[in-house]
C-alpha positions in Angstrom: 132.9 -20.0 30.5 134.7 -21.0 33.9 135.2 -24.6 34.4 137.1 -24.7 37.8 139.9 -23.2 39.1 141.9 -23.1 42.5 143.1 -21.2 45.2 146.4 -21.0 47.1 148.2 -18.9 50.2 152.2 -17.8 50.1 153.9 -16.6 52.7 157.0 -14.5 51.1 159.5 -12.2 51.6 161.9 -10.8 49.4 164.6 -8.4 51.7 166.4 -7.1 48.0 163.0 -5.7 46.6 162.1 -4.4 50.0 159.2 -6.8 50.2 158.4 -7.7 53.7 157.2 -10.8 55.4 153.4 -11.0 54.6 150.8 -13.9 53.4 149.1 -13.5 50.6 146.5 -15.5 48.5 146.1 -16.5 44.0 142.8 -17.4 42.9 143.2 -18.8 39.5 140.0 -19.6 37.3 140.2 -22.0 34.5 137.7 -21.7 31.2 136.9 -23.8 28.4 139.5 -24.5 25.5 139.4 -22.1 22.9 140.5 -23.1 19.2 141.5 -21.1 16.4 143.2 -21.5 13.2 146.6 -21.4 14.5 146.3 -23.7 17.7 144.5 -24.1 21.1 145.0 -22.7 24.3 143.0 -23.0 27.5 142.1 -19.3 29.1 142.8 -18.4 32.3 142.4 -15.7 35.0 145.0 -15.4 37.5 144.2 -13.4 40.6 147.9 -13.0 42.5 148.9 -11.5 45.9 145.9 -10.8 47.2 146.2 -9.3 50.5 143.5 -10.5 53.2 145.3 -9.4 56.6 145.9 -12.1 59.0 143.1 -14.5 58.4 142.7 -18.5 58.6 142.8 -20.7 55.7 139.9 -22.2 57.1 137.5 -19.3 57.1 138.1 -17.3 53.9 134.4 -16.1 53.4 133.7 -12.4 53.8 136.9 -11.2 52.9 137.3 -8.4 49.8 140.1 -7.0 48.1 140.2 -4.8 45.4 143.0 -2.8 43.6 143.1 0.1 41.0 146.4 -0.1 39.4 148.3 -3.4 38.3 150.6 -4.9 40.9 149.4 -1.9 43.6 149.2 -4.8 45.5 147.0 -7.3 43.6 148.6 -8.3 39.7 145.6 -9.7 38.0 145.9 -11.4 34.3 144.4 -13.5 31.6 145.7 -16.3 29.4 144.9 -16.3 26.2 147.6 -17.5 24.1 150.3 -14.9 25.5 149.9 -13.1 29.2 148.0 -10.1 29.1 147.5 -7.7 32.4 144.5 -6.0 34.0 144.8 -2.7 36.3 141.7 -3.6 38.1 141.1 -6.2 40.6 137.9 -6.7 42.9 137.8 -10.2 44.5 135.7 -11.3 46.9 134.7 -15.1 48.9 131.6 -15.5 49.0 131.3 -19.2 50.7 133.5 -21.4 51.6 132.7 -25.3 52.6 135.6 -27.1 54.0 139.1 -26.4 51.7 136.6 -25.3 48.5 135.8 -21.5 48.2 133.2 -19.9 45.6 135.0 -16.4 44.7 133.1 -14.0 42.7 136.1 -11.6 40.6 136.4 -8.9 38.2 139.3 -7.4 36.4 139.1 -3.9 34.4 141.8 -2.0 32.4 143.3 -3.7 29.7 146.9 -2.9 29.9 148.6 -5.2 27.2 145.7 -4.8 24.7 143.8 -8.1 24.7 141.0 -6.6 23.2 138.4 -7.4 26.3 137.9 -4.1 28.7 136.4 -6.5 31.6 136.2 -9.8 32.5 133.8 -11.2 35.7 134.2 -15.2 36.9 132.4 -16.8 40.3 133.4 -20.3 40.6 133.9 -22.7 43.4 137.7 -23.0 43.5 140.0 -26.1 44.8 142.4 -25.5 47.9 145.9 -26.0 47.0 148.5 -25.5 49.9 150.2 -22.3 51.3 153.6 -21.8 50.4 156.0 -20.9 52.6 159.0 -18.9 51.3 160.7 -16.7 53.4 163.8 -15.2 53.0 166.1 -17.0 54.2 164.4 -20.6 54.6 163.9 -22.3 57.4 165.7 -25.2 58.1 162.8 -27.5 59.2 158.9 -28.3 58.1 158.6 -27.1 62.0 160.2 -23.8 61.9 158.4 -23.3 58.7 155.0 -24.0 60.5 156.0 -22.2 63.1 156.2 -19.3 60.9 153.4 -19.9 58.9 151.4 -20.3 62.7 152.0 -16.0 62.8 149.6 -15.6 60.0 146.9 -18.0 59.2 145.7 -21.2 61.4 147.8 -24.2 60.5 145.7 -26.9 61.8 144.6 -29.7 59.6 147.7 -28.6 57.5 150.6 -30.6 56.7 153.8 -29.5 55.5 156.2 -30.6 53.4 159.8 -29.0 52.0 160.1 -28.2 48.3 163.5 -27.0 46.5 162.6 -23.6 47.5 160.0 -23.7 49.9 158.0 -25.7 52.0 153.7 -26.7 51.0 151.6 -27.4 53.5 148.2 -29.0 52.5 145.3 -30.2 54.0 146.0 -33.4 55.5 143.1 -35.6 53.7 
């Protein structure tokens, strides 16, 4: 059973792969521990690079994506004591009330052999920042918003630089 989850944006590049400047969202969905005779793990669906289009942290509800093949653009996987892929991605917000959303996802295609041909999850997920990693950095939280201000809304958003990238979260 879910228990939680969250939900984050990155704004990343990668010039040596030939991936270009784009913003893209993870919904990650937490379950219950699960216990067996040689340990615990806690499961989890992770829902990565998700692409929206140009859209506002803000106002998430509505938007769909869905993907066929793994990593074609959406990579979706479970945890479950090792990493195990899905082909299939179809994510969708269905509400969102101020930095929560309630995403309703499925993920088809067993790739790596987990032994479960679908999985379905609609929780109400936490808000956790937008990264912001292009390629190269920017030198300043500003430039950075400034940036980040070409492809989703930054107000209420406060930034702040990491090793390797700057975070902006909501400023609570």
């Amino acid at each position: 059973m879910p228990i939680g989850g969250t939900w984050s944006g990155l704004l990343f590049e990668n010039p040596r792969t030939g991936y270009d400047l784009r913003l893209t969202w993870t919904f990650t969905f937490d379950y219950e521990p699960v216990r067996r005779e040689y340990g615990t793990t806690k499961p989890g669906l992770s829902i990565d690079w998700v692409p929206f289009g140009n859209c506002s942290w803000r106002s998430l509800a509505g938007n769909e994506a869905r993907t066929k093949r793994f990593a074609e653009p959406i990579e979706s996987s479970v945890y479950f004591f090792e990493h195990y892929r899905y082909d299939e991605a179809d994510v969708r917000v269905l509400e969102q009330q101020a930095t929560d959303v309630r995403v309703s996802a499925s993920v088809r295609g067993d790739v790596d052999g987990l032994g479960l041909e679908s999985l379905e999850a609609d929780q109400r997920l936490r808000f956790q920042g937008i990264y912001v990693q292009p390629s190269p950095l920017p030198d300043s939280t500003e430039a950075a918003e400034s940036l980040l201000a070409e492809f989703t809304d930054t107000t209420g958003l406060v930034g702040v630089r990491r090793q390797h990238s700057y975070v902006f979260e909501p400023a609570y």
